[in-house]
C-alpha positions as CSV (number, residue, x, y, z in Angstrom):
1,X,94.1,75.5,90.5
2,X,92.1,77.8,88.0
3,X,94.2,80.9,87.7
4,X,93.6,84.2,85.8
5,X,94.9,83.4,83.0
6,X,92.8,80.1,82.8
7,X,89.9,82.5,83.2
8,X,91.3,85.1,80.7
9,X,92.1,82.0,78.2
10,X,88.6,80.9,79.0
11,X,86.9,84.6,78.0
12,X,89.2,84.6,74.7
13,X,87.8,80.9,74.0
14,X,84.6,82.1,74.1
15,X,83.9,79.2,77.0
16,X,83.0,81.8,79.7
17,X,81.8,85.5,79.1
18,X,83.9,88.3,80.9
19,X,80.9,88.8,83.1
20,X,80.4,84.6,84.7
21,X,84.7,85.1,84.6
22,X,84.3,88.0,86.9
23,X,81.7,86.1,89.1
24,X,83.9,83.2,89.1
25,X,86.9,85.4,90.4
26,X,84.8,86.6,92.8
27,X,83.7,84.0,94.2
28,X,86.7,82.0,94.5
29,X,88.4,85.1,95.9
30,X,85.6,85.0,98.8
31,X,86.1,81.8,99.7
32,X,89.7,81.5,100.3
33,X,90.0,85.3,101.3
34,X,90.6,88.1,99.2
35,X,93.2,89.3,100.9
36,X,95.4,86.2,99.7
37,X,96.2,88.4,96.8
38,X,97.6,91.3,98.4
39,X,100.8,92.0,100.2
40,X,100.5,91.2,104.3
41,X,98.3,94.1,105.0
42,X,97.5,96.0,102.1
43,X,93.8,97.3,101.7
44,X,91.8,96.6,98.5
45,X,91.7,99.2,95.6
46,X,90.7,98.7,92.1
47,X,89.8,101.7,89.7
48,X,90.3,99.2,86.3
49,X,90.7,96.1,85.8
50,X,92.2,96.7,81.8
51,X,92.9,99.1,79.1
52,X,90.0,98.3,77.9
53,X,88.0,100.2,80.5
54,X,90.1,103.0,79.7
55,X,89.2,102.9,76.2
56,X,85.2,102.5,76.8
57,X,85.7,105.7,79.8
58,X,87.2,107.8,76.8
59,X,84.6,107.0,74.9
60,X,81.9,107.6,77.0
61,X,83.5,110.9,78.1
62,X,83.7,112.1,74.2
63,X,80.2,110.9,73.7
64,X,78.2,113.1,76.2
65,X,80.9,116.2,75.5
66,X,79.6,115.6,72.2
67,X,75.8,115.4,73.5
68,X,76.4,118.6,75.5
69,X,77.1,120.3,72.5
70,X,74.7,119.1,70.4
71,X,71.6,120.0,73.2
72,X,73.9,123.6,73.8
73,X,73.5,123.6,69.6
74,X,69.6,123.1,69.7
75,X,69.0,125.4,72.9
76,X,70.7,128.5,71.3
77,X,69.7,128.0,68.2
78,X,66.0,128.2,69.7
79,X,66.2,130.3,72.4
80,X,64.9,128.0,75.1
81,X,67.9,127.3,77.8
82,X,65.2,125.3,80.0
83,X,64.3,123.6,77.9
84,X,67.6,122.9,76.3
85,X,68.0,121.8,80.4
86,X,65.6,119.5,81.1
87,X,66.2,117.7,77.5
88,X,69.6,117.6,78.1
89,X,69.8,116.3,81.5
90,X,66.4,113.4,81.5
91,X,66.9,112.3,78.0
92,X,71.3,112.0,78.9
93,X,70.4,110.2,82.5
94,X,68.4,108.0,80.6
95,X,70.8,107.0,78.2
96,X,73.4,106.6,81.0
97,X,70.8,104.1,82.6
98,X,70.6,101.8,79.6
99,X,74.3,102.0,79.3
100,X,75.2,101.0,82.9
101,X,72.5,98.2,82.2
102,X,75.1,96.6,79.8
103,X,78.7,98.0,81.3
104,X,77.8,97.6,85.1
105,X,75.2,94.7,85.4
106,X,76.0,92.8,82.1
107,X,80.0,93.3,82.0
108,X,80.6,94.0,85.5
109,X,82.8,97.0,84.8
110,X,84.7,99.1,87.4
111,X,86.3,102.7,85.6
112,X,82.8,102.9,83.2
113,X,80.6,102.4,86.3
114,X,82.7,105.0,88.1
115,X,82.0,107.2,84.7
116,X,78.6,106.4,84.0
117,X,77.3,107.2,88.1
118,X,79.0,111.1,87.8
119,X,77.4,111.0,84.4
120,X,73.9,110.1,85.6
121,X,74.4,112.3,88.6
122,X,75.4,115.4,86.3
123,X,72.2,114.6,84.3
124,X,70.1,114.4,87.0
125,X,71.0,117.1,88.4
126,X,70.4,119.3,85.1
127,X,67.3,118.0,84.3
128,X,65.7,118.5,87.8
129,X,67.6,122.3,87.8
130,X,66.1,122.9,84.0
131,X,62.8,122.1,85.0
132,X,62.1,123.3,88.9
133,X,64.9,125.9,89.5
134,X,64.8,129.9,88.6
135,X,67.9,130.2,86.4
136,X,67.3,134.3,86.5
137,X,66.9,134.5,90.5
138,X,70.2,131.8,90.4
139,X,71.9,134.3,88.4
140,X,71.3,137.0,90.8
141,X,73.1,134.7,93.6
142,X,69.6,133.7,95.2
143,X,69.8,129.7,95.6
144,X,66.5,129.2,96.6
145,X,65.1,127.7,94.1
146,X,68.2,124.6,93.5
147,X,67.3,122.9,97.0
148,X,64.4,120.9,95.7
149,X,66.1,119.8,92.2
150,X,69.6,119.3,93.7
151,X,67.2,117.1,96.5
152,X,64.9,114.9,93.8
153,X,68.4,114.8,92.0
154,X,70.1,113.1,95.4
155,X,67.1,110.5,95.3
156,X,67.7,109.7,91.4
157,X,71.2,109.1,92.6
158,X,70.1,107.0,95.5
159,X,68.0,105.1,93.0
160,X,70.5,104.6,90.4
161,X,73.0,102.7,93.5
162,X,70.1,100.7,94.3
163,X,69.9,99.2,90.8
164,X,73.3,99.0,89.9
165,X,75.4,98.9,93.8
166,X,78.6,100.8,92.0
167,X,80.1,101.7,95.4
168,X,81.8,104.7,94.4
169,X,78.2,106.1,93.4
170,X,77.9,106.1,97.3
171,X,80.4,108.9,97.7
172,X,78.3,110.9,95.1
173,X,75.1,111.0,97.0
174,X,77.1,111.7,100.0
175,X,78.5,114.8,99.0
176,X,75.1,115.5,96.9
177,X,73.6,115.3,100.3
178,X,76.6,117.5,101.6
179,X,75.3,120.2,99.0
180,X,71.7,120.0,99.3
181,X,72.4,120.8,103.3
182,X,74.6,123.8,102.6
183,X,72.1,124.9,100.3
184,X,68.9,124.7,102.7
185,X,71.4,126.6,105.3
186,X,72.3,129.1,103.1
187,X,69.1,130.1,102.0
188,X,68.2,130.7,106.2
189,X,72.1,132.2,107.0
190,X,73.4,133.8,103.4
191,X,75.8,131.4,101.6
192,X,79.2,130.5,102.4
193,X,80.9,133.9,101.5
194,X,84.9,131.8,101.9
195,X,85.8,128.0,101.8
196,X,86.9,128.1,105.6
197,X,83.5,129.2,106.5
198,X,82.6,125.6,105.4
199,X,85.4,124.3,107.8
200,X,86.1,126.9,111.1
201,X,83.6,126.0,113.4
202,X,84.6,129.5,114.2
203,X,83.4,131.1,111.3
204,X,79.7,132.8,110.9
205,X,76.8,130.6,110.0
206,X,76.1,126.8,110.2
207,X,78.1,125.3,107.7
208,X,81.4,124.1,109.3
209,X,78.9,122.2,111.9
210,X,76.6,120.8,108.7
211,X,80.6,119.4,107.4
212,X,80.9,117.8,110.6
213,X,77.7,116.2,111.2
214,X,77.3,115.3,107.2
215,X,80.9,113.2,107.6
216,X,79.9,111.3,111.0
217,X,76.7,110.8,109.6
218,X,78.9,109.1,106.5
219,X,81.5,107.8,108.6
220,X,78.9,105.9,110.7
221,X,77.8,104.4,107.7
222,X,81.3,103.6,105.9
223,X,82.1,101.5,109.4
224,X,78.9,99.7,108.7
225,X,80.1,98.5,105.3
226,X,82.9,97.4,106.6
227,X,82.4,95.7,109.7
228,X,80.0,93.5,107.4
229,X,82.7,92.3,105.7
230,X,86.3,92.5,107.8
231,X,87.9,90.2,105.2
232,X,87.4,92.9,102.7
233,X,85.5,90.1,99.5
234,X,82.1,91.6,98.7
235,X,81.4,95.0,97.4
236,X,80.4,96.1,100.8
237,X,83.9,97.0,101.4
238,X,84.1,99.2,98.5
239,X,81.3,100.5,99.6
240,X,83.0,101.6,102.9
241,X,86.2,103.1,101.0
242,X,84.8,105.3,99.3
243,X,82.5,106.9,101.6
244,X,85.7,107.0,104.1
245,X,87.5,109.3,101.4
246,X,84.2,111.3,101.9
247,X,84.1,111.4,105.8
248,X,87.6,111.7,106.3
249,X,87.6,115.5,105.2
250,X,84.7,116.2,106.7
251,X,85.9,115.4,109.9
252,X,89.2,115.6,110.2
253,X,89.6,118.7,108.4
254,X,86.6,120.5,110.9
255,X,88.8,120.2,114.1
256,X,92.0,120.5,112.4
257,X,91.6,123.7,110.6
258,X,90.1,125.1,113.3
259,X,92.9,124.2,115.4
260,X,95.1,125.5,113.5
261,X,93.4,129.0,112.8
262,X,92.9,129.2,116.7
263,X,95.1,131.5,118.5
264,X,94.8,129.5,121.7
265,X,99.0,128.7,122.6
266,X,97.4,125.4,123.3
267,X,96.5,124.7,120.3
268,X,98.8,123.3,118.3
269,X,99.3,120.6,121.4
270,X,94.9,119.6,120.6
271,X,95.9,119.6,117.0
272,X,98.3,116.6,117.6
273,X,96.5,114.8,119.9
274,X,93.6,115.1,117.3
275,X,95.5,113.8,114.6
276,X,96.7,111.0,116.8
277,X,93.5,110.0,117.6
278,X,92.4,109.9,114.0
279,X,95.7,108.2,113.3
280,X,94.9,105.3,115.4
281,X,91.3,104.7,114.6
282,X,92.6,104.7,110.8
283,X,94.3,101.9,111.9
284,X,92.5,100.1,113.8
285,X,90.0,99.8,111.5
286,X,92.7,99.4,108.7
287,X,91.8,102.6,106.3
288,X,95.1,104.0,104.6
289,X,92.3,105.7,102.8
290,X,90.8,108.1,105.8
291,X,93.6,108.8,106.6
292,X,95.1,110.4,103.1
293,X,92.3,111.8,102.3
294,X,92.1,113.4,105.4
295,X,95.6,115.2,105.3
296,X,95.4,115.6,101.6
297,X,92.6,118.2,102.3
298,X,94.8,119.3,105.2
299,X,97.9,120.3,102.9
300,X,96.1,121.8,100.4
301,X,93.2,124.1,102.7
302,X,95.6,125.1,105.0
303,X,97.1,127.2,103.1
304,X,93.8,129.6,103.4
305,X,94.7,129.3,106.9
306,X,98.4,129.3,107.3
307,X,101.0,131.7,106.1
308,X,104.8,131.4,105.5
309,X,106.8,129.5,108.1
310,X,103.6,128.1,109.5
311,X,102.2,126.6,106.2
312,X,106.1,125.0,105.1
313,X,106.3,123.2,108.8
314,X,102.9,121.9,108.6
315,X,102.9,120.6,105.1
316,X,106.3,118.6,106.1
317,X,105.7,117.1,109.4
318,X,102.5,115.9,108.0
319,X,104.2,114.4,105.2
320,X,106.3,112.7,107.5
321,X,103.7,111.6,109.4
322,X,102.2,109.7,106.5
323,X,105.5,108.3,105.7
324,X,106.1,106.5,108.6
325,X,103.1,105.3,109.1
326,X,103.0,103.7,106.1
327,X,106.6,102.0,106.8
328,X,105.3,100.6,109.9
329,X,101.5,100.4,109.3
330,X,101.2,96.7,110.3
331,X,103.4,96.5,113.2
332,X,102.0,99.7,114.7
333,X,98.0,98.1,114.1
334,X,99.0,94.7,115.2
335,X,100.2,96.4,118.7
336,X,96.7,98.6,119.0
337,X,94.6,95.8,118.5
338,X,96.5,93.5,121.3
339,X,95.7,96.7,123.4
340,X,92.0,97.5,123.1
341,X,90.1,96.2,125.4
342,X,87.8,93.0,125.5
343,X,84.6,95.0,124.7
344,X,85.8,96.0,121.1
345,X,84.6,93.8,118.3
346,X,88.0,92.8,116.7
347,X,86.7,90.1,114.6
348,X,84.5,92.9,113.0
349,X,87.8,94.7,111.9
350,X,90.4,93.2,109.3
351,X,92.7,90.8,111.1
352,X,96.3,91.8,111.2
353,X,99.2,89.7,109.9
């Protein structure tokens, strides 16, 4: 039985490169179940897997500061912002390309592929803005001009996962995509003038609905990933958790703040039942991760809703909440899935212990 530090003795040795150890892991974590690992029903998370990664993120992070700087340098010195723009942002995403050719495909990184796809985003997204937007009419408050760069920039992103599958790039062009529809909105309904107006379905303009649709659309997706893969081995499933940490705002926080800004007295009664609901299918389909990041946005947005008494109550009986669920996560998920009936595809969820 070959464990990790075999394979770690095996890298040192020089008998297997980090990347075919990696592989090897992976593969033999497929096959048996890569759950076997974890504690009886705890759901795959990895943003590292060494100090190491931390050292090359560090690095990477000083290097394009340092490139910012130097393009920032070049741009003043010679007066041309757009073109300081475009050279900053297609000559950075390029180099971000080559260098997720050796940390993402070559050593199979996790924390520098996380870095290097919001790098590559941030790039692409300057270059396309440098070149096609209208900094002075942007200046003035008139958007106009940043749907089609922030758009061409959402299909360089789309790109970039295609080549290189990091999973958390996913939840990049999903809230790029999020952007690029609140922009083209704007530009036909005036922009968001509050952060609840993207939120109330009660508030003026389009925007809370464009939240909502955007996170089912992203939801719908997520369950995809993961009902490919209910043992939770391939990068599918990462795919699926981080586009849930997307959704799960989206959604939840739509109905939820509008609840709770409603003066209906029957409100607050909705507002548990819809938490409920979204409780259980976090359950169900096993995703601690909807459902924190789903109150997280709660706690912290509902304090442009919420005042005093309301906001303190709120704030603890959801923490609460989340606390006993996570005490009796299993026993409560094992129950709901002996309940659902025969029409529901368990064996396309994780199985419970």
């Amino acid at each position: 039985m070959i464990d990790k530090d075999d394979l770690r003795a095996s890298v040192g040795a020089g008998i297997l490169t980090e990347a075919q150890a990696a592989s090897l892991k992976a593969l033999a974590d497929s096959r048996r179940g890569a759950r076997e690992d974890l504690d009886p029903g705890d759901e795959p998370f990895e943003l590292f897997r060494g100090f190491n990664e931390i050292f090359i993120v560090v690095g990477l992070v000083i290097l394009s500061t340092g490139w910012a700087g130097v393009v920032t340098f070049f741009a003043i010195d010679s007066g041309d912002i757009r073109n300081g723009l475009i050279t900053s942002g297609l000559i950075g995403a390029a180099v971000v390309w080559l260098l997720s050719e050796y940390f993402i495909r070559k050593r199979r990184m996790v924390a520098p592929a996380i870095a290097l796809s919001l790098m590559f985003a941030a790039n692409a997204g300057y270059g396309f803005a440098g070149g096609l937007a209208q900094i002075f009419m942007v200046a003035q408050g008139d958007n106009s001009s940043l749907v089609m760069p922030f758009l061409l920039a959402t299909l360089a992103m789309l790109i970039y996962w295609f080549r290189f599958r990091v999973p958390f790039a996913l939840a990049i062009i999903a809230v790029m995509a999020f952007g690029v529809s609140i922009l083209i909105a704007g530009n036909s309904n005036g922009a968001p003038t509050d952060t609840r107006d993207l939120f109330l379905l009660s508030a003026n303009g389009p925007f809370a609905f464009i939240t909502l649709g955007i996170g089912l659309i992203v939801f719908i997706i997520a369950m995809m990933f993961d009902m490919s893969d209910p043992h939770r081995v391939t990068r599918r499933a990462a795919n699926g958790f981080w586009l849930h940490v997307v959704a799960a705002p989206a959604l939840v926080n739509t109905l939820a703040l509008t609840l709770l800004n409603s003066e209906n007295s029957g409100s607050n009664a909705l507002l548990l039942a819809v938490m409920t609901g979204f409780a259980i299918i976090a359950i169900i389909i096993d995703r601690r991760s909807f459902l924190i990041a789903a109150i997280g946005y709660i706690v912290v947005l509902s304090s442009t809703v919420l005042e005093g008494e309301s906001e303190v109550f709120t704030v603890f009986f959801l923490g609460a909440f989340l606390v006993f669920l996570g005490a009796r996560w299993e026993n409560i998920r094992a129950r709901l899935l002996r309940a659902l009936p025969g029409f529901v595809p368990i064996h396309r969820f994780p199985p419970s212990v």
